[in-house]
N, C-alpha and C positions, 0 to 999 in steps of 0.2 A: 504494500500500500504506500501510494505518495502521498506525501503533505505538502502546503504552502509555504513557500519559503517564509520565515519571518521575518525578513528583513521588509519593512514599510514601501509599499509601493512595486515589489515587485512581484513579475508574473508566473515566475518560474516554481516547480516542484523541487521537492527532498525527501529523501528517504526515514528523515526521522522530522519530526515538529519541532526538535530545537537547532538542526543544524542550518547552518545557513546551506542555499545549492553552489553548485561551482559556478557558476557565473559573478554570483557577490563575495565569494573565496576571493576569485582572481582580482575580481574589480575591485575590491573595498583593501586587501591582501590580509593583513592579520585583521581576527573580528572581535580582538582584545586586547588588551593591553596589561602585561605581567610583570609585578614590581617583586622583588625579592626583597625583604627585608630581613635584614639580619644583623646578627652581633652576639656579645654574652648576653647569660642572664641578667633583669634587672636594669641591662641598659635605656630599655623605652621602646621597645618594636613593636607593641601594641598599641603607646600612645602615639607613635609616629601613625601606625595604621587608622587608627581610631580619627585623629585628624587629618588625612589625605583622604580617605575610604568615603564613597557615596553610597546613598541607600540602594541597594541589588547587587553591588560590585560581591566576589566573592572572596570571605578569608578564611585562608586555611592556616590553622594555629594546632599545633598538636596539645597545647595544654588547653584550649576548650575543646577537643576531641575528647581529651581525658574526663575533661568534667561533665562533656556529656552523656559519658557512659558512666559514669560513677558513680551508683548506686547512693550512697551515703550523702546528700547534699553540705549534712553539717561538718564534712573533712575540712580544712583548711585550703585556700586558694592553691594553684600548684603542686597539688596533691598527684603521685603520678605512680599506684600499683602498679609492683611489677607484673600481678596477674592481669592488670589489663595492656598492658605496653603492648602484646601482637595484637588487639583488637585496633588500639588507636592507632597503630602502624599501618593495618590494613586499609580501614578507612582513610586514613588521609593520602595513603597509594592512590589508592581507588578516585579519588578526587584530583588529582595531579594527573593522573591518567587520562583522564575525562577531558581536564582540561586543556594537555596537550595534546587529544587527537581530537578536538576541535568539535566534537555533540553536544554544542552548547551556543548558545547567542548574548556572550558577558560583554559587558562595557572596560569591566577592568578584573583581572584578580591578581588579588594583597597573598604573598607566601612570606608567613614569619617561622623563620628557620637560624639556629644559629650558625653555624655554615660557618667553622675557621679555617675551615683548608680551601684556597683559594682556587682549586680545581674544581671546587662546587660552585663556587660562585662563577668561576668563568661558563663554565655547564650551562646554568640557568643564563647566562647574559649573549651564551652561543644558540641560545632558545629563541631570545628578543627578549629577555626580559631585562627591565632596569632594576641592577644591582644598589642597594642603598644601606648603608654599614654603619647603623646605630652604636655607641660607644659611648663610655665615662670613664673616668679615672678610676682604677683600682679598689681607692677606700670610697667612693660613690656606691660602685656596685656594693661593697658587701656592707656597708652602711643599710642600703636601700632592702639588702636582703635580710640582712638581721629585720628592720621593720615588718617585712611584707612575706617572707616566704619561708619556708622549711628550714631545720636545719642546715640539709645538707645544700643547701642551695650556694652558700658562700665556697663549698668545697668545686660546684659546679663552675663556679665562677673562674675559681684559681684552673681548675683542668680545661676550660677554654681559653686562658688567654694562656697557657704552654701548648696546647695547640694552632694557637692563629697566628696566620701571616696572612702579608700584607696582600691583596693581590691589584693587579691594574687595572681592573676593570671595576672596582669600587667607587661610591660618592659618599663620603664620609661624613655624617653628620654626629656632632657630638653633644650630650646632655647634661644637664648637673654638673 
C-alpha cells in the first residue's frame, strides 16, 4: 500500500506515511537536521538541548530512556540499573536507527551523548550532523554533581575526561 507523501503540497506516493518519496529526498536533500551534543556528565547537554530544541524536534537522551522505563519513579534523577542498561540501549539503537535510515519527516533531532573519543564525534558529523561539545571546568562538574546526581556520578566525570580528546570537528561551548 502507498501513502501521500507528507511533505505539504506534494503529489507524489511513499511506501510508509512518515517517509518522505524520493523526489522530496533528492529535492529538499536531508529532511532533518542532527545536532550531537555532547560532553561529560553534568556539563549542561540537556540544558543546551532544552534551549535550542522546538516543540516535535526529537531527543534522544539515554538517561530519560532510563527513566522511562524505570519502574520506581521515586529513584533519584540519573538513576541508571544495570538491569535495565540493555533495554535503554536497545531502544535508543532502535531510534538512531530510525532516524538515520530516514522513516521519519523531523525538523531536527537533539543526540545527547557523551562521546570522548573523537572518532565518535567525527562518525556523527560524517552523518551531517553538527557536532556541539558542552564542557566546564573540573571542580564545576563534580560540584554540580555532588548537588544533582549519584554518587558515582563525580567518578563518571573523572573517567570521561581520561578519556576525551580533543577532536576537529567540535564547536565548543562552555558552562559555569
Amino acid at each position: 500500500m502507498r501513502h501521500p507523501c507528507p511533505t505539504p503540497g506534494c503529489p507524489h506516493t511513499t511506501p510508509t506515511r512518515t517517509t518522505r518519496c524520493d523526489h522530496c529526498t533528492r529535492r529538499t536533500g536531508r529532511a532533518h537536521r542532527i545536532t550531537l551534543v555532547c560532553g561529560p556528565p553534568c556539563a549542561g547537554k540537556n540544558t543546551y538541548v532544552t534551549q535550542h530544541a522546538q516543540p516535535g524536534d526529537l531527543v534522544v537522551d539515554l538517561d530519560a530512556l532510563y527513566r522511562a522505563i524505570n519502574a520506581n519513579p521515586t529513584r533519584a534523577d540519573h538513576d541508571q540499573p544495570a538491569s535495565l542498561t540493555p533495554f535503554a540501549l536497545d531502544a535508543r539503537d532502535t531510534i538512531l536507527h530510525r532516524l538515520l535510515h530516514g522513516d521519519h519527516n523531523l525538523r531536527a533531532a537533539w543526540i545527547i551523548h557523551s562521546a570522548p573519543n573523537p572518532a565518535t564525534r567525527a562518525e556523527w558529523k560524517a552523518r551531517g550532523a553538527k557536532v556541539v561539545m558542552i564542557n566546564a571546568s573540573l571542580d564545576t562538574l563534580t560540584h554540580r554533581a555532588h548537588r544533582q546526581r549519584p554518587t558515582a556520578w563525580v567518578d563518571h566525570i573523572h573517567d570521561w575526561h581520561r578519556r576525551y580528546q580533543p577532536g576537529h570537528v567540535d564547536q565548543t561551548v562552555t558552562t559555569g
